[in-house]
C-alpha positions in Angstrom: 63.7 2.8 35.4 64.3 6.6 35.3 61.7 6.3 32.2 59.4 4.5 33.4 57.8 6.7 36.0 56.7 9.0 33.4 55.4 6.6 30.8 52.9 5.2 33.2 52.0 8.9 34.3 50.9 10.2 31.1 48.8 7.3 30.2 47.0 8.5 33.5 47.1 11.6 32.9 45.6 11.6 29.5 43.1 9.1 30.8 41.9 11.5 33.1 41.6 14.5 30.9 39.4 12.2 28.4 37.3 11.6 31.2 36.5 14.9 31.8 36.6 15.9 28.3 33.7 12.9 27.9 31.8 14.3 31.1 31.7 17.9 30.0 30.9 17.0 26.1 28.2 14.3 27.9 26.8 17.3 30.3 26.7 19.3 27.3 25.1 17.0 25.2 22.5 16.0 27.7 22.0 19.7 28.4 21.5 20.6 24.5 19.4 17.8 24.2 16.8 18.5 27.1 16.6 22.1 26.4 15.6 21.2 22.7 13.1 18.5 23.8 11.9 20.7 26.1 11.2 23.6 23.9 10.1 20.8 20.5 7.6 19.2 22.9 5.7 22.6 24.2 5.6 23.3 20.6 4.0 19.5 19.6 1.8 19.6 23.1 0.7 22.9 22.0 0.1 21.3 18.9 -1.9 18.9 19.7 -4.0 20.2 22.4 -5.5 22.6 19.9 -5.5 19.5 17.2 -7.7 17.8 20.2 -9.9 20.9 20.7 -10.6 21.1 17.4 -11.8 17.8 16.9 -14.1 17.7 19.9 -15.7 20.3 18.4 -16.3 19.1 15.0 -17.4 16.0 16.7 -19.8 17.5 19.1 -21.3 19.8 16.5 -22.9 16.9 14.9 -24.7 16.5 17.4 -27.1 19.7 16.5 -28.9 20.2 13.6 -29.8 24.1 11.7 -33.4 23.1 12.2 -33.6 22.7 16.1 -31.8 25.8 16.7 -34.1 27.6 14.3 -36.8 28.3 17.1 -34.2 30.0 19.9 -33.7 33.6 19.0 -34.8 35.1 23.3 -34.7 34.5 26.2 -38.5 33.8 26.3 -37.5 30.3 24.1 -36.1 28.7 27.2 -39.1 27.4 28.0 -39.1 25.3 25.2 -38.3 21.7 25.4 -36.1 22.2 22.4 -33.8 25.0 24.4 -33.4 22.3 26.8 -32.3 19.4 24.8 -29.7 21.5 23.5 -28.9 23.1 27.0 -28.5 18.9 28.0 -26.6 18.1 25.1 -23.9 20.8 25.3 -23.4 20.0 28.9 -23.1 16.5 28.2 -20.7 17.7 25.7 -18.6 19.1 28.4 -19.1 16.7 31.0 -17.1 13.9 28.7 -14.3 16.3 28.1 -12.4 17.4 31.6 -10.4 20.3 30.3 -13.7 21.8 28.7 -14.9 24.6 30.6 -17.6 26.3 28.7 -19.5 25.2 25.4 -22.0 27.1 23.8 -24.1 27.8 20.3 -23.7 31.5 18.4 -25.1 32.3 15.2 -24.2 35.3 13.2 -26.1 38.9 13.6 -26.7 42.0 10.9 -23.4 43.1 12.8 -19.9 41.5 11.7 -18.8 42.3 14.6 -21.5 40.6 16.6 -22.7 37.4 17.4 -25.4 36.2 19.7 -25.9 33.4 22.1 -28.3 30.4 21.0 -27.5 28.3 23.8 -24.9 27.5 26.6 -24.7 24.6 28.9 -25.3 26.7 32.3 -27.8 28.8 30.3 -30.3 26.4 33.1 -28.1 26.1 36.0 -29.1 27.8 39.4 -27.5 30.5 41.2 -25.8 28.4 43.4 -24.4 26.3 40.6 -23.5 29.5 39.1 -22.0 31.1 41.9 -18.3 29.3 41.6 -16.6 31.7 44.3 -19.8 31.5 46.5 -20.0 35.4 47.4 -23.4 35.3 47.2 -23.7 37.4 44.0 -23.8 36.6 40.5 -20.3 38.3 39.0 -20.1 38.9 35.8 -17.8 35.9 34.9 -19.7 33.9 36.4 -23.4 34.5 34.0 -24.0 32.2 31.5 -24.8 33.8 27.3 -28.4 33.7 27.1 -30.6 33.3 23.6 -30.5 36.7 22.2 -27.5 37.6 24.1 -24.4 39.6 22.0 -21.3 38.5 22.0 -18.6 41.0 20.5 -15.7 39.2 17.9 -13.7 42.3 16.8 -10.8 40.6 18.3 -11.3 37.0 17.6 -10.1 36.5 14.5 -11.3 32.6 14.4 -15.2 33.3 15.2 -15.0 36.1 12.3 -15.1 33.5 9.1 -12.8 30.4 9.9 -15.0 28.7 12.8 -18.1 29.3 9.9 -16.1 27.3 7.4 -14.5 24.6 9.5 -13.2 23.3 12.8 -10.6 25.1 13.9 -9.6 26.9 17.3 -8.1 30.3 18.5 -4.4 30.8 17.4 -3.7 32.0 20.9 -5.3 33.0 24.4 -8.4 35.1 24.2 -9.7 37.6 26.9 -13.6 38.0 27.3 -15.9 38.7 30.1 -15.4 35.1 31.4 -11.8 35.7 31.9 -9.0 33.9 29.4 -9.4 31.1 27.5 -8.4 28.9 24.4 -11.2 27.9 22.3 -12.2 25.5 19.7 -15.4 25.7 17.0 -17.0 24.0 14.6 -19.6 24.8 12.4 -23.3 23.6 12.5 -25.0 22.6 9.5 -29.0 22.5 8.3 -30.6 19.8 6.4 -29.6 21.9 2.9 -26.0 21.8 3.9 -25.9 25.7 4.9 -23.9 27.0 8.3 -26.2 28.3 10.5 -24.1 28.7 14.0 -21.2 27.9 15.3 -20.3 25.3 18.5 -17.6 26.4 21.1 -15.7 24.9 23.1 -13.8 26.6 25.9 -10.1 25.4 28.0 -9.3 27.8 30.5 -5.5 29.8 30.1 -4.9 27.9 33.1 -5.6 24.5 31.8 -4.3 25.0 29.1 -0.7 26.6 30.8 -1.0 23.2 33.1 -1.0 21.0 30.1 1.5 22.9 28.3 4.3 22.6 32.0 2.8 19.3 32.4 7.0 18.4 31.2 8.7 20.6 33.1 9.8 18.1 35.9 11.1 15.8 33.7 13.2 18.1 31.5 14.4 19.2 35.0 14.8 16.1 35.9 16.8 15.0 32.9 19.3 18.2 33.3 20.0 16.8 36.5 21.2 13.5 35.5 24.5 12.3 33.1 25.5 9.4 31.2 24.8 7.6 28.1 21.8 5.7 29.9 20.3 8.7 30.7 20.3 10.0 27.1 18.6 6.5 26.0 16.0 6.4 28.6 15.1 10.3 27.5 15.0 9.6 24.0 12.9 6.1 24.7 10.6 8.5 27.0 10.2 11.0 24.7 9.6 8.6 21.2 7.0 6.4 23.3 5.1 9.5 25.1 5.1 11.1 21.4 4.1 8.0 19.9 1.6 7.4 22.3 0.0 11.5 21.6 -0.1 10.4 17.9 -1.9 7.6 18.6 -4.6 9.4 20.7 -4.6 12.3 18.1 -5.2 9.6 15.2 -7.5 8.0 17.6 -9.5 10.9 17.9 -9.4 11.9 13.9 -10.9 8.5 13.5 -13.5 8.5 15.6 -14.0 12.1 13.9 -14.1 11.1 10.5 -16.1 7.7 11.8 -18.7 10.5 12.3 -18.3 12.8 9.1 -18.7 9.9 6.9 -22.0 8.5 8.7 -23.1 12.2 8.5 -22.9 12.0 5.2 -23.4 8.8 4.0 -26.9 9.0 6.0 -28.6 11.8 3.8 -28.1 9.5 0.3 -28.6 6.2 2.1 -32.2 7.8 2.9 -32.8 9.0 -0.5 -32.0 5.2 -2.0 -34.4 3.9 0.2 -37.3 6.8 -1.0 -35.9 5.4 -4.3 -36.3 1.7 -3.4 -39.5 2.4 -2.1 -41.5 4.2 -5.0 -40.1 1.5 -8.0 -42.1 -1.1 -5.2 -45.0 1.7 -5.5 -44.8 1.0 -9.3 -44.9 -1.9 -9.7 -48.4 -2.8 -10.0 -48.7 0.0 -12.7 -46.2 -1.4 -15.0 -46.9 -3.7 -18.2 -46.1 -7.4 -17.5 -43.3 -7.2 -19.7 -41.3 -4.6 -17.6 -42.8 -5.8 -13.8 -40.2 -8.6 -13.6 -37.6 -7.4 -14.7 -38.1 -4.0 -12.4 -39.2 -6.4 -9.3 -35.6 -8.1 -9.5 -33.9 -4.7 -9.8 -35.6 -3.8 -7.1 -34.9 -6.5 -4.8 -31.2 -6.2 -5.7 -31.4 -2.6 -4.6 -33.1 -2.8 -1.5 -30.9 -5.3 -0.6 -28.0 -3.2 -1.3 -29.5 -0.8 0.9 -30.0 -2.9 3.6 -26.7 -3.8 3.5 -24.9 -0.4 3.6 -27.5 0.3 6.5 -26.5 -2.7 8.5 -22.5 -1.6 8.1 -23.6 1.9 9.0 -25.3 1.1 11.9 -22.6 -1.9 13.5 -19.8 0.8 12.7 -21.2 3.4 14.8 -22.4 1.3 17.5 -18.7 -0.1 17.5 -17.5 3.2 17.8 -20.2 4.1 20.9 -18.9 0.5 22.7 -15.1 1.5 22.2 -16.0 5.3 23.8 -18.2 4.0 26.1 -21.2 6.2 25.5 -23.6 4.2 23.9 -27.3 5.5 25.7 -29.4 2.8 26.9 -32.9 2.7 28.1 -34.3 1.5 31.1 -37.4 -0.6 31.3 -38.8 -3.8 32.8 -38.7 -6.3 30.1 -39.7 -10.0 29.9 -37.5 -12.1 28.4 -39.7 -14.5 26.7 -41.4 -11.9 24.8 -38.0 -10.3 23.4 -36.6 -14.1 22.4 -40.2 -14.7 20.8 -40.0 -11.6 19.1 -36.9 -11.9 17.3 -37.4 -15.4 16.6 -40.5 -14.4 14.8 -38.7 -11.4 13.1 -36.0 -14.0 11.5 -39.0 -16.2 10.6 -38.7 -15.3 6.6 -35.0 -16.2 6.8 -35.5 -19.4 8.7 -38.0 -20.7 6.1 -36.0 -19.7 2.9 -32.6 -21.4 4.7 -35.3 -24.4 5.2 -33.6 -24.0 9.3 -35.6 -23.9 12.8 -35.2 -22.8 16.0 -35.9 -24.3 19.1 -36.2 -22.7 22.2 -36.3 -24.5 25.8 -37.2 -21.5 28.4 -38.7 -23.6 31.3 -40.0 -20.2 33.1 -40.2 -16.6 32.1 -37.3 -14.1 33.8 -37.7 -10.4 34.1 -34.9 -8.0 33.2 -34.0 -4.3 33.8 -32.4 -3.0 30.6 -32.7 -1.7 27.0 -35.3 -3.8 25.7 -33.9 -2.8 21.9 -30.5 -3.6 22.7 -31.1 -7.0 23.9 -33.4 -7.6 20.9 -30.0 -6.4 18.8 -28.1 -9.2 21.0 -30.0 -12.1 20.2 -30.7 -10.6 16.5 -26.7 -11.0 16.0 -26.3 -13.7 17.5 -29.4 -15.8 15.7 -28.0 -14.5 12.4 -24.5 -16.3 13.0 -25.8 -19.0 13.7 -28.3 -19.5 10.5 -25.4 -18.0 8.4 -22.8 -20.8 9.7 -25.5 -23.7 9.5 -26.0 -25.8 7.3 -29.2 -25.8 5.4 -32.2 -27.2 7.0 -30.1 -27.1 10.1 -31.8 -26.9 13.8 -30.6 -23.9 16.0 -31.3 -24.0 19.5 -31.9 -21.4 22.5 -31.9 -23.0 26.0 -32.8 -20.4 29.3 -31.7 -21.3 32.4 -32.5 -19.1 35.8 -29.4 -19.2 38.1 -30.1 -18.2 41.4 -30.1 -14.0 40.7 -28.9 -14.2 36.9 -30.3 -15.7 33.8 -28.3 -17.7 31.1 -29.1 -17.7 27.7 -27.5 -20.1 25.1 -27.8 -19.9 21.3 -26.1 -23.0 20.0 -25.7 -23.9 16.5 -24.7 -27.4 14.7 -22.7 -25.3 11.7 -19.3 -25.1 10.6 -17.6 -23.8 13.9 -14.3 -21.7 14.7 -11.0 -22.8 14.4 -8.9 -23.2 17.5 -6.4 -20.4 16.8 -9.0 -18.0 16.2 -11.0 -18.5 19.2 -9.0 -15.8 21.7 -9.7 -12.9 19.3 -13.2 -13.4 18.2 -14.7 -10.6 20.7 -12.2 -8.3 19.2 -13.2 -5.8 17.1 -12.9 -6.6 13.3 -12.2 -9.8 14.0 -13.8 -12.9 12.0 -12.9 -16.6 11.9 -10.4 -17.8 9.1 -12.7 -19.7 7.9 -15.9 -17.4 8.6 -15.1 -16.3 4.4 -16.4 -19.2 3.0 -20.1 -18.4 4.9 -20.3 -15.1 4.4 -17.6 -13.0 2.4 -19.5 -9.5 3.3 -19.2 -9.5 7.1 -17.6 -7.0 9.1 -16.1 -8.5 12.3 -17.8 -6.5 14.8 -21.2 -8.2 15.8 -19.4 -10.5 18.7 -17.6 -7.4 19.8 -20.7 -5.1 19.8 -22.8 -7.7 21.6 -20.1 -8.2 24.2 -19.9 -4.8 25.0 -23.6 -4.3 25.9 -23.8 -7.5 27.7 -21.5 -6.1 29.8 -22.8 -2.6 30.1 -26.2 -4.4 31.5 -23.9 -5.9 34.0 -23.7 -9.7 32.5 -21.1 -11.6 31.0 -20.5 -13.6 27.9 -18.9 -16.6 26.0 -18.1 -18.4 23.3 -17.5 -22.3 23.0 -16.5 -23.7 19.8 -15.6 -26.7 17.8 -14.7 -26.4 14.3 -17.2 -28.5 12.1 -19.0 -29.3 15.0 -20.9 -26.0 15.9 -20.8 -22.8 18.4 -22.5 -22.0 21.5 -22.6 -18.4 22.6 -23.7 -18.1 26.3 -24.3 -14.8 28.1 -26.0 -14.1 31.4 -28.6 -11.1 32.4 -29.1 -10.1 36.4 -32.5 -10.4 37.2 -35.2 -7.7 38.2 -36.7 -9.2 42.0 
């Protein structure tokens, strides 16, 4: 007995001291841990709020061309209707961008050490709009760069070649005369492919400080707390929130290089269709021998062309749907005319396919949106429908006024969707499985571009499908009283 008071006091004992010893290494662990996440995220934030900077820059620069700046030099331009579509632009610019402050157009002077204003977006705004601390006077700070107006760069290292080369932003804070800031530029180009200013894009030192302790209570949160849970829930935090900064930052270098490659791909797509159109031009001059022969080429081409257009053109209006600023007119439009219109535009098609369309519209109905747009709607979904038909198949549109909306059906007797692919076939780059066997060049975002501006005129649509039986697309329109 004498030893067994002992033995069960040092298992205890040394139970005890392990516990602590695990606390302490724990506390120390969790400590280590959140000081280094704290410190590696400012540096990845930091990271990629310039990465995000830069990008809207490069982005909104191709929005301007050399040429339109070319007639802004003083302050006697902004009078010009040109001076204020770029004056709108830029503040559009910044209106779609929170943290953006200022944004503004320099070009380069006789002066390295000089540039002067083309444009800014308050370069229009009144007094009172200027006036942010509302003293009644104009301060410094607070006056917009004026054409003509000089800006000096002896201390901004990225305005005095880099911005002129490429997007890029400020390494650090800068000071100026409207106080400190962190800015972003890109360079914009002329019809030749020569850099003839330079967009900026300002965050205020503040904003930028915010985003940059925008962790803080979390880090001190996690110093707070122990325990192995803690450390998983930190890690998980901090995998998902960096995951989810990648995925906005490769988000945003998409939608970036979306727009570089249009840029680009728009000046040689217009040059083919020159191309295209002077062999048609030519034609009548050539020998019989050769006119055949050229007039297939030619046909080949052109509908080569068209083809690379078409992609061009449903890529970037899938990239305006999936942003949400895709610009729509406003007008009164009748819907009969648009859906005789289009049906008469398809007309060549129908004939060649040997289909027809039918349309039952009772009474006209009068709508208030883009009449293009709709036109694109109906154009999409026509061209669906003849594609899945079979030949010398009957395609129908049926109108039906529904108290304050209209529905419009385009319903086709073709080769259908299959079941599982019906959920997903509003989805961006989506097709049917069996959509291949129709029409191997299609590129899965006609539904999803014609949902998007139903729904931006305030409508809805959908789809009802049997496979080998045919489609039916229905959408409805609110109508103009």
């Amino acid at each position: 007995m004498n030893f067994s008071t002992p033995s069960l006091r040092r298992p205890s004992a040394l139970l005890s001291w392990k516990i602590v010893l695990l606390l302490g290494v724990t506390l120390a662990v969790v400590a280590g841990a959140c000081v280094f996440f704290f410190l590696h995220s400012r540096g990845i934030i930091d990271h990629l709020v310039k990465d995000r900077l830069r990008n809207e820059a490069a982005i909104a620069a191709l929005n301007f061309t050399g040429e339109e700046l070319a007639s802004i030099h003083t302050q006697a331009d902004m009078q010009s209707p040109e001076f204020g579509a770029l004056v709108w632009r830029l503040k559009d610019i910044r209106a779609r961008t929170p943290q953006i402050r200022f944004a503004y157009i320099m070009r380069r002077t006789a002066d390295p050490d000089m540039l002067e204003f083309v444009a800014d977006a308050d370069a229009l705004s009144s007094v009172e709009e200027l006036d942010a601390n509302k003293n009644g006077v104009l301060d410094t700070s607070e006056e917009p760069g004026l054409p003509g107006d000089l800006y000096p760069i002896t201390d901004m290292t990225a305005l005095q070649s880099a911005a002129f080369v490429a997007p890029t932003t400020d390494e650090k804070v800068t000071l100026d005369q409207w106080g400190y800031s962190l800015s972003g530029y890109a360079p914009i180009f002329d019809a030749s492919g020569k850099v003839v200013a330079v967009l900026g894009l300002d965050m205020l030192a503040e904003d930028y400080a915010a985003i940059l302790q925008s962790i803080f209570s979390l880090q001190a949160m996690l110093l707070m707390l122990l325990g192995g849970i803690l450390i998983t829930f930190s890690v998980m935090g901090f995998v998902l929130r960096h995951r989810m900064d990648e995925m906005n930052h490769l988000d945003d270098e998409r939608r970036w290089l979306l727009q570089l490659i249009l840029h680009q791909v728009g000046t040689p797509l217009t040059i083919f269709k020159w191309g295209v159109e002077s062999l048609q031009d030519m034609l009548p001059r050539l020998p019989e021998s050769a006119k055949a022969e050229v007039q297939e080429n030619t046909l080949i081409l052109e509908d080569g062309v068209s083809r690379l257009d078409h992609v061009a053109e449903v890529l970037l209006a899938a990239d305006r749907i999936q942003e949400g600023s895709m610009q729509m007119a406003q007008e009164r439009v009748s819907l009969r005319s648009v859906i005789n219109e289009t049906v008469a535009g398809i007309e060549p098609r129908l004939q060649k396919r040997e289909q027809q369309v039918r349309v039952d519209m009772p009474e006209d109905a009068w709508l208030h949106l883009d009449r293009r747009l709709l036109a694109g709607v109906l154009r999409e979904l026509l061209d669906n429908a003849m594609v899945y038909s079979p030949k010398s198949g009957v395609i129908s549109i049926r109108v039906v006024r529904k108290n304050k909306h209209v529905e419009v059906s385009v319903a086709d007797q073709g080769a259908g969707i299959p079941p599982e692919d019906l959920s997903r076939v509003f989805q961006r780059f989506s097709r049917g499985s069996n959509a291949g066997k129709f029409d191997p060049n299609g590129t899965g975002v006609g539904l999803y571009i014609a949902k998007g501006i139903i729904e931006r005129f305030g409508g809805k649509i959908a789809l009802h499908s049997v496979e080998g039986e045919g489609t039916t697309i229905t959408f409805s329109l609110p109508i103009t009283q």
